[in-house]
Backbone as XML, in Angstrom:
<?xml version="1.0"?>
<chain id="A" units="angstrom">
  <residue number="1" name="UNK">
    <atom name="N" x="128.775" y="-43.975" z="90.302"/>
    <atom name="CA" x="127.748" y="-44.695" z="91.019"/>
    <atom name="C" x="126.567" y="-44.916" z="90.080"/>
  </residue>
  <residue number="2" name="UNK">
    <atom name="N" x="126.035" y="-46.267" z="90.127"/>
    <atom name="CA" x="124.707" y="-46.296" z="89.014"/>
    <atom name="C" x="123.469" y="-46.611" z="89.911"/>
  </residue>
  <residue number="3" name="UNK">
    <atom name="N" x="123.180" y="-45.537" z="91.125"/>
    <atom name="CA" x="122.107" y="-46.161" z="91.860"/>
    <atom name="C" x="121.085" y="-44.926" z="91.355"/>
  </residue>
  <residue number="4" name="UNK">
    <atom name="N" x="119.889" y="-45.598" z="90.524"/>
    <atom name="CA" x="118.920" y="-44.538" z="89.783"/>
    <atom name="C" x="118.448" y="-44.101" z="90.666"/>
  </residue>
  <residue number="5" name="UNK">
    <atom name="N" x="117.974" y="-45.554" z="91.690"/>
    <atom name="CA" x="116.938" y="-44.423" z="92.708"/>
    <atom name="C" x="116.982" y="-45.583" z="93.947"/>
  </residue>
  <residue number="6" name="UNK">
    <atom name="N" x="116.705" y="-45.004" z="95.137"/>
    <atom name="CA" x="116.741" y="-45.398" z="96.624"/>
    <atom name="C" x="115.715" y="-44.699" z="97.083"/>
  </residue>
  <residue number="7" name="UNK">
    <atom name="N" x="114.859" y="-46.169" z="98.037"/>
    <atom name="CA" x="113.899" y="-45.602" z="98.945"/>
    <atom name="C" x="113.727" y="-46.421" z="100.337"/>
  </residue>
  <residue number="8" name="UNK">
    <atom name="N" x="113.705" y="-45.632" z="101.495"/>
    <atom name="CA" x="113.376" y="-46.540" z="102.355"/>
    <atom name="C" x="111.893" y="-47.104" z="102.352"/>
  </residue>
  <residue number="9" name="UNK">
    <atom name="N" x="111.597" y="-48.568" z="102.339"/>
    <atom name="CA" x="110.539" y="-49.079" z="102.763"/>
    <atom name="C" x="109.805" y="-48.957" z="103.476"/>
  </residue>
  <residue number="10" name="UNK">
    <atom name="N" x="110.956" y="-49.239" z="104.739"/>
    <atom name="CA" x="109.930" y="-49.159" z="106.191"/>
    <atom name="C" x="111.457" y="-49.020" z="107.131"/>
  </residue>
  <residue number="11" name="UNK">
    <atom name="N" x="111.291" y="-49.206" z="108.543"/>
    <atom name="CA" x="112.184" y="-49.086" z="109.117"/>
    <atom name="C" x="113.552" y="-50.369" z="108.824"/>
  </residue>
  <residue number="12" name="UNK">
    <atom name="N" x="114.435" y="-49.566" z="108.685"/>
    <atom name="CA" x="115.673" y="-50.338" z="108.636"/>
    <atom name="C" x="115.522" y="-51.649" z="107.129"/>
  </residue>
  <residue number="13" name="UNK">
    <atom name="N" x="114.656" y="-51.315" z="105.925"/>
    <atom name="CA" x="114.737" y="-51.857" z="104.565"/>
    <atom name="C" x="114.554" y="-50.866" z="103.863"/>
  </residue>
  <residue number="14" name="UNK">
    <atom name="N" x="115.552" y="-51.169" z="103.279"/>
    <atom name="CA" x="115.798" y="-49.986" z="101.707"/>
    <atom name="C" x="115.972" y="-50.688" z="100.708"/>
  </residue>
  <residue number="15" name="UNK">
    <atom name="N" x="115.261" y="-50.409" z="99.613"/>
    <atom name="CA" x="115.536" y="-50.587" z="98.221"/>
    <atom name="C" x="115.775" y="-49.720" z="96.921"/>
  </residue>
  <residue number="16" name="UNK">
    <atom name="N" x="117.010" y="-50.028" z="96.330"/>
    <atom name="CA" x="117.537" y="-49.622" z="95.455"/>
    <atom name="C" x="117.106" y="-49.812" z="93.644"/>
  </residue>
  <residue number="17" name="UNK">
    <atom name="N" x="117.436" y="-49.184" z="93.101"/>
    <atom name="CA" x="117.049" y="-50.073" z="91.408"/>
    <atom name="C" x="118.213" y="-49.180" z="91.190"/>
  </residue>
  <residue number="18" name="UNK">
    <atom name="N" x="119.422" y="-49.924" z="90.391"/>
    <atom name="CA" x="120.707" y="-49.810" z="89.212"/>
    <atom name="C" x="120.408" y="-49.408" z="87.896"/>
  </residue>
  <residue number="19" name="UNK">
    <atom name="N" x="121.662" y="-48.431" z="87.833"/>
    <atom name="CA" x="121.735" y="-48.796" z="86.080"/>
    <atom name="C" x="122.870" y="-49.785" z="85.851"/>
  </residue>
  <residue number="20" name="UNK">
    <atom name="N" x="122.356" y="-50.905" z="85.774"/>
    <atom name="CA" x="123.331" y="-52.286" z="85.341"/>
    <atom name="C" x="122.615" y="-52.781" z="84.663"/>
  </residue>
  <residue number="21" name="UNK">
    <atom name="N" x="123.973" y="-53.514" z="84.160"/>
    <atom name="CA" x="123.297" y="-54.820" z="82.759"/>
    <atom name="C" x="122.984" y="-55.750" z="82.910"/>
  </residue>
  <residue number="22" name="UNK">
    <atom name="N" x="123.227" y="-56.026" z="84.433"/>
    <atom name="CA" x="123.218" y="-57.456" z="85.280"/>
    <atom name="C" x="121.922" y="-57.675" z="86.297"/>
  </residue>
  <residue number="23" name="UNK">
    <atom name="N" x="122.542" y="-56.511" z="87.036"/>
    <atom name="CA" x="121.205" y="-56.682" z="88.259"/>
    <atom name="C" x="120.277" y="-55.126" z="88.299"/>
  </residue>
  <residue number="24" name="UNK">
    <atom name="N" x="119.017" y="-55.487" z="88.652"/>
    <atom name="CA" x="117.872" y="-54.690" z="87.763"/>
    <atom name="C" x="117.760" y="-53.856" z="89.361"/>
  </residue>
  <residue number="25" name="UNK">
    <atom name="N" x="117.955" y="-54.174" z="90.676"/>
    <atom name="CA" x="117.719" y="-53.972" z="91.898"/>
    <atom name="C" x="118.187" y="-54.554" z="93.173"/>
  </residue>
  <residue number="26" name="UNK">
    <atom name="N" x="118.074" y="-53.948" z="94.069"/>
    <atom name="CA" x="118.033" y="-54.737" z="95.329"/>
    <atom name="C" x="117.373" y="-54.367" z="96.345"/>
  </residue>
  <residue number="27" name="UNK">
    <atom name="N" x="116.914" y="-55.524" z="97.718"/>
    <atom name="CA" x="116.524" y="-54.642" z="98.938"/>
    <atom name="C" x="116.953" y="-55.321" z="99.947"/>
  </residue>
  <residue number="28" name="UNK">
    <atom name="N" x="117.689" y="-54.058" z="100.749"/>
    <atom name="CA" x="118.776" y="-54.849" z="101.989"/>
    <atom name="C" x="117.624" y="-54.683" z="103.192"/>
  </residue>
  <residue number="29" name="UNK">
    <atom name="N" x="117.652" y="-55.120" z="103.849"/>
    <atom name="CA" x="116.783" y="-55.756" z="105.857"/>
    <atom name="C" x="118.347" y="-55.401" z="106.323"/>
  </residue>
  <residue number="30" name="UNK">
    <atom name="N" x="118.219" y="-54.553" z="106.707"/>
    <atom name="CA" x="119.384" y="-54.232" z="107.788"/>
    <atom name="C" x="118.732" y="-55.127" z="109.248"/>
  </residue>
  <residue number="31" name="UNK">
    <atom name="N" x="118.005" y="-55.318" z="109.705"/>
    <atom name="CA" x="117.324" y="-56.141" z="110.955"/>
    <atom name="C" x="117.361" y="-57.644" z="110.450"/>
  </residue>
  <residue number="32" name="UNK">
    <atom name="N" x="117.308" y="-58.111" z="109.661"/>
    <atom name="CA" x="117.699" y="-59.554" z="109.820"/>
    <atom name="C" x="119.343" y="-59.919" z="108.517"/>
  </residue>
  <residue number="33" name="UNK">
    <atom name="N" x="119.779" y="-58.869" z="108.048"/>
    <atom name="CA" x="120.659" y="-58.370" z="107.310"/>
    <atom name="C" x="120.604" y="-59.530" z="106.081"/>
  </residue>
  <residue number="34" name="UNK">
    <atom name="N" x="119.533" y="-59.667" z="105.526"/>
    <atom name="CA" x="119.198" y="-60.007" z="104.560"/>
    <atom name="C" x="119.569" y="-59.452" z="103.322"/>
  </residue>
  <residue number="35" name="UNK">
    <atom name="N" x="119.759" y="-59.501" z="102.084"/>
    <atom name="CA" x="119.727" y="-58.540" z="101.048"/>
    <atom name="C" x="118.899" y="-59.742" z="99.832"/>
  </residue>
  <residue number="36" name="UNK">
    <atom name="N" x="118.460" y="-59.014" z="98.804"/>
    <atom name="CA" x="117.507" y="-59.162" z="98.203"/>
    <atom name="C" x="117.962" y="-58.559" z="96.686"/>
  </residue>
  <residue number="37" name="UNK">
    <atom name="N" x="118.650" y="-60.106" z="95.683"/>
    <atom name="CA" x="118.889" y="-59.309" z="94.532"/>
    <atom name="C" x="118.318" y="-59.563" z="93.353"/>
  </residue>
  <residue number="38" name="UNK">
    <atom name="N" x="117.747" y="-58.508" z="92.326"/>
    <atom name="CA" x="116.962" y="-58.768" z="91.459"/>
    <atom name="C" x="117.426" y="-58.532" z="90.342"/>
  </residue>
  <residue number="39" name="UNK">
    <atom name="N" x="118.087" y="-59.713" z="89.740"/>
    <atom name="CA" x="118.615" y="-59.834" z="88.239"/>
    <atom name="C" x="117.704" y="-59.053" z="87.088"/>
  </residue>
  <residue number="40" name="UNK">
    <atom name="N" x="118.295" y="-58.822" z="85.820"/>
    <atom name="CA" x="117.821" y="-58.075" z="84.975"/>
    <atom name="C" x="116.813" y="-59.368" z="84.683"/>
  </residue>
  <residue number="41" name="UNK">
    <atom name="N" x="117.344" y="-60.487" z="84.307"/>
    <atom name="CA" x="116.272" y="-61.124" z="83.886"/>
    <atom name="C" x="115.154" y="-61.606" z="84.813"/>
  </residue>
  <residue number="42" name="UNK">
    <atom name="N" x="114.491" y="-61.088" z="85.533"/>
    <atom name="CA" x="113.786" y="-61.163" z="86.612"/>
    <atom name="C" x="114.297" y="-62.357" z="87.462"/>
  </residue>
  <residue number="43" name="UNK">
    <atom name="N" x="114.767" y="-62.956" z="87.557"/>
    <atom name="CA" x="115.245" y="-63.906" z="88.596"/>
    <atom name="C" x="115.424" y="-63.093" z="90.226"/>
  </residue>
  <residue number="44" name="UNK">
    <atom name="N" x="115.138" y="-63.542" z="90.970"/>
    <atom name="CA" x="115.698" y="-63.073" z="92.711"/>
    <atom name="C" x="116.368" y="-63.887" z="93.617"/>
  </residue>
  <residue number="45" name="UNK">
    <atom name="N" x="117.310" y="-63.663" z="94.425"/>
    <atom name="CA" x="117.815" y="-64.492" z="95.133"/>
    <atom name="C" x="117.730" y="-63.638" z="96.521"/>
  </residue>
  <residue number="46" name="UNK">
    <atom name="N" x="117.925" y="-64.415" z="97.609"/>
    <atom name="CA" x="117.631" y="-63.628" z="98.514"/>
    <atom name="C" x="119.476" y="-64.422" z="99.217"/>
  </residue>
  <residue number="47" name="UNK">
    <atom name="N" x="120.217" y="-63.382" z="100.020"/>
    <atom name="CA" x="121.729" y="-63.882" z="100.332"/>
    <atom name="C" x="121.445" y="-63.185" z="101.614"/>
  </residue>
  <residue number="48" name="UNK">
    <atom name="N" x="122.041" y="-64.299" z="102.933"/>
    <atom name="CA" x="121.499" y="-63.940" z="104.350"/>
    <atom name="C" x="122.587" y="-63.538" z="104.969"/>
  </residue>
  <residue number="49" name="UNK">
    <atom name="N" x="122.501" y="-63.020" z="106.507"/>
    <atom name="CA" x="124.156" y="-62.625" z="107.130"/>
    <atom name="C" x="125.073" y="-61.588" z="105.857"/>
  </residue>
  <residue number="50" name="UNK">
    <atom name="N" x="124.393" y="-60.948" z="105.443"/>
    <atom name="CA" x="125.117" y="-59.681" z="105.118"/>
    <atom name="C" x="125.213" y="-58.674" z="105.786"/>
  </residue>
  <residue number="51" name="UNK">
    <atom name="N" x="126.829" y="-58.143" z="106.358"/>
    <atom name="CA" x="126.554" y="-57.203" z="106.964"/>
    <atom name="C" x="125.659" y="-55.800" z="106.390"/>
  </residue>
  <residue number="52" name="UNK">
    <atom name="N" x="125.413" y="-54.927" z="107.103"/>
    <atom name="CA" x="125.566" y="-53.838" z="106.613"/>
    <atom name="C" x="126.539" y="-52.714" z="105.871"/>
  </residue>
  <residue number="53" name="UNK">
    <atom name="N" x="128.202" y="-53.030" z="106.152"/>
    <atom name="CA" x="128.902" y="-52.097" z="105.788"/>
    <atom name="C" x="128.849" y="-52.808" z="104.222"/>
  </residue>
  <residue number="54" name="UNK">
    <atom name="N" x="129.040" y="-54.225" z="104.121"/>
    <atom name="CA" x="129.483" y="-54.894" z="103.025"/>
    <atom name="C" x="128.107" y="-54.537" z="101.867"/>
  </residue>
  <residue number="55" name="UNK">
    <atom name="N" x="126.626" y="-54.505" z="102.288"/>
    <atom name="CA" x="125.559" y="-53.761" z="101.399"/>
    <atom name="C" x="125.716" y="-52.706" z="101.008"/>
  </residue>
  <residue number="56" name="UNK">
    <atom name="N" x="126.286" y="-51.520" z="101.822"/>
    <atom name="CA" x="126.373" y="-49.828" z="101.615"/>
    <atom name="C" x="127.801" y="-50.138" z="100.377"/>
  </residue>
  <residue number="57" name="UNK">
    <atom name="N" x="128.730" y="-51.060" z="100.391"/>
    <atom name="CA" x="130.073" y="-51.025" z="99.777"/>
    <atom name="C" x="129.082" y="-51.331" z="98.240"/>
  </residue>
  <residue number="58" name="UNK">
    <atom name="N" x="128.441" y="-52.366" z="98.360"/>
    <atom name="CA" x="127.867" y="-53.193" z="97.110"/>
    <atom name="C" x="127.027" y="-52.090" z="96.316"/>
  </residue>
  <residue number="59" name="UNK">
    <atom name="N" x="126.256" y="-51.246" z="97.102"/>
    <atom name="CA" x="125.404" y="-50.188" z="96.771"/>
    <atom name="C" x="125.789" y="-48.776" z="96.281"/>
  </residue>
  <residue number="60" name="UNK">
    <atom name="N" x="126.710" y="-48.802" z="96.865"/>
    <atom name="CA" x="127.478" y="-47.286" z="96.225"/>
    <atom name="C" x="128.976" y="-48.000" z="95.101"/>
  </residue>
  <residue number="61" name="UNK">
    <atom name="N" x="129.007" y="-49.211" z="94.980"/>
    <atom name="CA" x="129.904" y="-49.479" z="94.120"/>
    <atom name="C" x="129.835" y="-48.592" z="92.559"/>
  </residue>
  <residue number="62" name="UNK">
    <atom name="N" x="130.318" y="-48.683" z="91.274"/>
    <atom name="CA" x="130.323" y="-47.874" z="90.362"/>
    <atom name="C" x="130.290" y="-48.949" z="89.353"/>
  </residue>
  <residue number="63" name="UNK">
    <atom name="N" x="129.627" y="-50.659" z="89.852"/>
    <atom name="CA" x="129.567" y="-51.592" z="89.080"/>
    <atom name="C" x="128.812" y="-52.845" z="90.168"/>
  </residue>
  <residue number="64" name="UNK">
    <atom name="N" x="127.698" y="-52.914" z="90.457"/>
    <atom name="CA" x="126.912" y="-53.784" z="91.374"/>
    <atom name="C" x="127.423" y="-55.312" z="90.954"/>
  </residue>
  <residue number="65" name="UNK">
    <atom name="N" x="127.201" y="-55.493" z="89.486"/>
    <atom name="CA" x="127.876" y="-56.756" z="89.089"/>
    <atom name="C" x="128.607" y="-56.742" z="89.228"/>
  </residue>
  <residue number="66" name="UNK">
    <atom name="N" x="130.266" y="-56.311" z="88.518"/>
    <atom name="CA" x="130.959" y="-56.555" z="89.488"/>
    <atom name="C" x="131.287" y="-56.808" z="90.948"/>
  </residue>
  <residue number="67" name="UNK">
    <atom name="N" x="130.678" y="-56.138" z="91.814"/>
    <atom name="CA" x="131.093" y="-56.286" z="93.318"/>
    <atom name="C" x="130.308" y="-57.417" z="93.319"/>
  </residue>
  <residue number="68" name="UNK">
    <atom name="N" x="129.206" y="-57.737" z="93.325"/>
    <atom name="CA" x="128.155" y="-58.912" z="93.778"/>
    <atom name="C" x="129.386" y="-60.081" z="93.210"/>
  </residue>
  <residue number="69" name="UNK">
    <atom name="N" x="129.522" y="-60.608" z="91.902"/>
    <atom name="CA" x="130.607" y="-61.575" z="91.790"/>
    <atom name="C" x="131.616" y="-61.637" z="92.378"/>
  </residue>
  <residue number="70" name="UNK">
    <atom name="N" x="132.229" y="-60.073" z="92.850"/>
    <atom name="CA" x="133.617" y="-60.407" z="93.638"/>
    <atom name="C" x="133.300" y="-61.121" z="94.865"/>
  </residue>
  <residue number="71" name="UNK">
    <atom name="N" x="132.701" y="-59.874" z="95.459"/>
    <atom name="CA" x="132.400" y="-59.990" z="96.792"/>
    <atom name="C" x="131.207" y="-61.095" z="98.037"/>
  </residue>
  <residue number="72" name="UNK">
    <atom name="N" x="130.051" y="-61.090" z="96.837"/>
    <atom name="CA" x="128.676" y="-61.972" z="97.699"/>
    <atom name="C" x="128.612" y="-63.586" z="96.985"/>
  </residue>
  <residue number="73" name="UNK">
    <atom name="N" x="128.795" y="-62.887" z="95.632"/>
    <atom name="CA" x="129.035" y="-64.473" z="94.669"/>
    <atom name="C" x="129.778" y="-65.357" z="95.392"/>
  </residue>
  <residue number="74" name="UNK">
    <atom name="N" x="131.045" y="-64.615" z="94.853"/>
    <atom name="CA" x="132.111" y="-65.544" z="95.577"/>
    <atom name="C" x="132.435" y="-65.918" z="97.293"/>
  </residue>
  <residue number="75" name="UNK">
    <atom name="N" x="131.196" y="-65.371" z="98.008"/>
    <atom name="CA" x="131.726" y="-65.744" z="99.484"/>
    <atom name="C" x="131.156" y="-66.660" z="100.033"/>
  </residue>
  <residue number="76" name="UNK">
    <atom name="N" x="130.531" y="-66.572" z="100.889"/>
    <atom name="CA" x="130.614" y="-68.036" z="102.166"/>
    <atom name="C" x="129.110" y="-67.557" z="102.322"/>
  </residue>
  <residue number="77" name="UNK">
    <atom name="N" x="127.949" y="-66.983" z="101.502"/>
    <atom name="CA" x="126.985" y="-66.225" z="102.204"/>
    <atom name="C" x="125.557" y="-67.770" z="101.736"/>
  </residue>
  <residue number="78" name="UNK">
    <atom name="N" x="125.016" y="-67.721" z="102.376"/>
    <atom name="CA" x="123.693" y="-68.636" z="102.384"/>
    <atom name="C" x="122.892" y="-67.901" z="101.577"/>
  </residue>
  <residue number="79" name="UNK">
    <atom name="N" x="122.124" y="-68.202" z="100.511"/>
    <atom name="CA" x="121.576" y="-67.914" z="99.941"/>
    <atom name="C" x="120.610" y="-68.728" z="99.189"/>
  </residue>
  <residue number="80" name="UNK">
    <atom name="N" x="119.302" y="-68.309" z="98.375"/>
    <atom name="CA" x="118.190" y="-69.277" z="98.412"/>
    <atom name="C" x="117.719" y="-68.292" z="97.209"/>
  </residue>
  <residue number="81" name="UNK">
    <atom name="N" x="116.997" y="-69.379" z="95.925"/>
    <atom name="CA" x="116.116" y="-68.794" z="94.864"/>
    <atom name="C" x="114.773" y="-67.952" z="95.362"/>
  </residue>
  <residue number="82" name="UNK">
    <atom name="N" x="113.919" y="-66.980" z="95.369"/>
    <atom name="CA" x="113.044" y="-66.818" z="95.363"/>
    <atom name="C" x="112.178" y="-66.313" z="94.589"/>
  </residue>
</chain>
């Protein structure tokens, strides 16, 4: 697992920071099941209608890049630059 560190925000948002080469962080909204990803090179995207089980899978993965390309990259999810 490369999750350095996890904190809850506030109720029902947590954010994470990785040790990846890819993505520098994230922060999932379990209440509007938002997730929130923050590339190494500072870039953010925000990807909507994520469940929750599919964030906890992405988050405890043992490769965030990887899963994010398998799994959020490649799916059907709405997503927007921010």
């Amino acid at each position: 697992m490369s999750v350095l560190f996890k904190e809850l925000l506030s109720e029902g948002i947590e954010q994470c920071v990785y040790d990846s080469s890819n993505i520098l962080g994230s922060e999932y909204n379990e209440n509007k099941n938002e997730l929130k990803i923050i590339f190494s090179n500072g870039t953010e995207y925000l990807y909507e209608e994520i469940p929750p089980t599919l964030y906890v899978w992405f988050r405890e993965d043992e490769s965030q890049g990887k899963f994010f390309n398998r799994e959020i990259k490649k799916g059907t999810y709405t997503f927007k630059k921010i």
